[in-house]
C-alpha positions as CSV (number, residue, x, y, z in Angstrom):
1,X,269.2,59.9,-79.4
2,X,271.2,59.5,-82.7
3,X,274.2,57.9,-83.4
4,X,277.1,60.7,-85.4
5,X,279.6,59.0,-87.4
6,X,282.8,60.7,-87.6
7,X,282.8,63.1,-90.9
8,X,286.6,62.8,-90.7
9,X,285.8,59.0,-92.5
10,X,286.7,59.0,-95.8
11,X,286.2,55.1,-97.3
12,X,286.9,55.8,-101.0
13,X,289.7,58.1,-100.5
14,X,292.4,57.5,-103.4
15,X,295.3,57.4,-100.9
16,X,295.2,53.8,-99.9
17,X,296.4,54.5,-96.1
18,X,293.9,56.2,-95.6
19,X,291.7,54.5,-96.7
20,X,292.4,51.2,-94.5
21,X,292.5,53.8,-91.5
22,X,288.6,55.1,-92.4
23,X,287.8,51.5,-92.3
24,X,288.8,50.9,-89.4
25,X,287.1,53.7,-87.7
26,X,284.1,53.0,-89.7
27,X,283.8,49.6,-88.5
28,X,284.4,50.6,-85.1
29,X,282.3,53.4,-84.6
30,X,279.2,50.9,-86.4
31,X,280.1,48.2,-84.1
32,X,280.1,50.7,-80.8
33,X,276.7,51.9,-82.6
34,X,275.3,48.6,-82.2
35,X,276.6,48.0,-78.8
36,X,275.2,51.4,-77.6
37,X,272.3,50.3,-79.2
38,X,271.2,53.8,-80.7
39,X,267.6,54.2,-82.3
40,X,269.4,55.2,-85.7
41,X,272.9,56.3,-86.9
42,X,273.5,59.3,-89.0
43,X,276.7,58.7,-91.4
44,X,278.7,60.5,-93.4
45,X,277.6,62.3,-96.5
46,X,278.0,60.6,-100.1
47,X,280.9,61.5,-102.3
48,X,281.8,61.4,-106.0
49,X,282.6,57.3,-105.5
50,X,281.0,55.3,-102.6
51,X,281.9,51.9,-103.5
52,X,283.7,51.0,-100.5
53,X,281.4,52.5,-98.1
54,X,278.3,50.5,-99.9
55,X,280.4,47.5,-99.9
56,X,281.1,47.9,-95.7
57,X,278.2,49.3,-94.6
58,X,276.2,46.3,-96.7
59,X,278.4,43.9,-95.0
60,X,277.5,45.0,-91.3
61,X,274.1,45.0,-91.9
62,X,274.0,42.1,-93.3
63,X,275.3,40.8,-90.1
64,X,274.0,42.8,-87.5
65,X,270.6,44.9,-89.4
66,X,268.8,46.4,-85.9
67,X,268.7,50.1,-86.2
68,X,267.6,52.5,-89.6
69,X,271.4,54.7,-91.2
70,X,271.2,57.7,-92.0
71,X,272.8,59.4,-95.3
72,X,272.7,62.9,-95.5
73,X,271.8,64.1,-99.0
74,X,271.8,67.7,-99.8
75,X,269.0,69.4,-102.0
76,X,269.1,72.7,-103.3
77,X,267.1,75.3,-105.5
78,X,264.8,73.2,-108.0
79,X,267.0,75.9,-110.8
80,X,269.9,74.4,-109.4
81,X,271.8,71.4,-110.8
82,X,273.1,69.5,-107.7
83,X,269.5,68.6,-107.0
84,X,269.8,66.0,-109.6
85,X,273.3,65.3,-108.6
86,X,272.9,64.7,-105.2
87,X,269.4,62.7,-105.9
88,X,271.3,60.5,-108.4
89,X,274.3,59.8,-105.7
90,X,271.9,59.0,-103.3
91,X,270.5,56.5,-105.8
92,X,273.3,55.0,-107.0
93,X,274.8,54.7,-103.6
94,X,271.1,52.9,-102.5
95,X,271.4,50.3,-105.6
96,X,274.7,49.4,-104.7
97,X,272.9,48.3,-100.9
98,X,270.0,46.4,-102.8
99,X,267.6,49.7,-102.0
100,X,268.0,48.3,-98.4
101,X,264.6,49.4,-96.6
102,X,267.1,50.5,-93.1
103,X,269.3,52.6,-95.2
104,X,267.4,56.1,-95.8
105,X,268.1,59.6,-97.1
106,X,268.6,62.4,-94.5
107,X,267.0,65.6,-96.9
108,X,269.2,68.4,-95.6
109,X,267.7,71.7,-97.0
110,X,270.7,73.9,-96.4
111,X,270.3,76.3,-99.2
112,X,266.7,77.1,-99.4
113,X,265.3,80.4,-98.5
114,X,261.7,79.7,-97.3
115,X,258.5,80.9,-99.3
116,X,256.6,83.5,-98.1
């Protein structure tokens, strides 16, 4: 069993209303997470800024670390540029956590054609 964040959660959106609405959520669905006590919790995917989700998501664990987070990160053809991209979101995003050990890539291979 795995916890789903809502994708509709969108924590460094430039409209400030929404904003303050995804945290809400955010902190909501984490804390019914942690009362549920799921195994893990996948969360939503990584975008161009993730200041404010670093920021939140560092402060509950901080507080209440029990369970590994999920963060989906997308990889693509080795040719293809958005390899790197994603990989260096992903890394960024990490930093800003202090490369917290419970906070780990989800590798979704949705482009890749397998080898014969």
């Amino acid at each position: 069993i795995v916890g789903k964040l809502s994708s509709s959660i969108r924590l460094d959106d430039p409209n400030e209303q929404e904003c303050l609405r995804s945290e809400d959520q955010f902190r909501e669905e984490l804390e019914w997470a942690y009362y549920l006590g799921v195994p893990s919790v996948f969360c939503m995917e990584l975008t161009e800024t993730n200041d404010n989700y670093a920021a939140i998501l560092n402060e509950f664990i901080e507080r209440k670390y029990t369970t590994p987070y999920w963060i989906p990160v997308d990889m693509q053809d080795a040719s293809n540029s958005s390899l790197t991209h994603s990989w260096n979101r992903w890394s960024r995003f990490h930093s800003q956590l202090g490369l917290c050990p419970g906070v780990l890539p989800c590798l979704r291979l949705n482009s890749l054609d397998p080898s014969p």
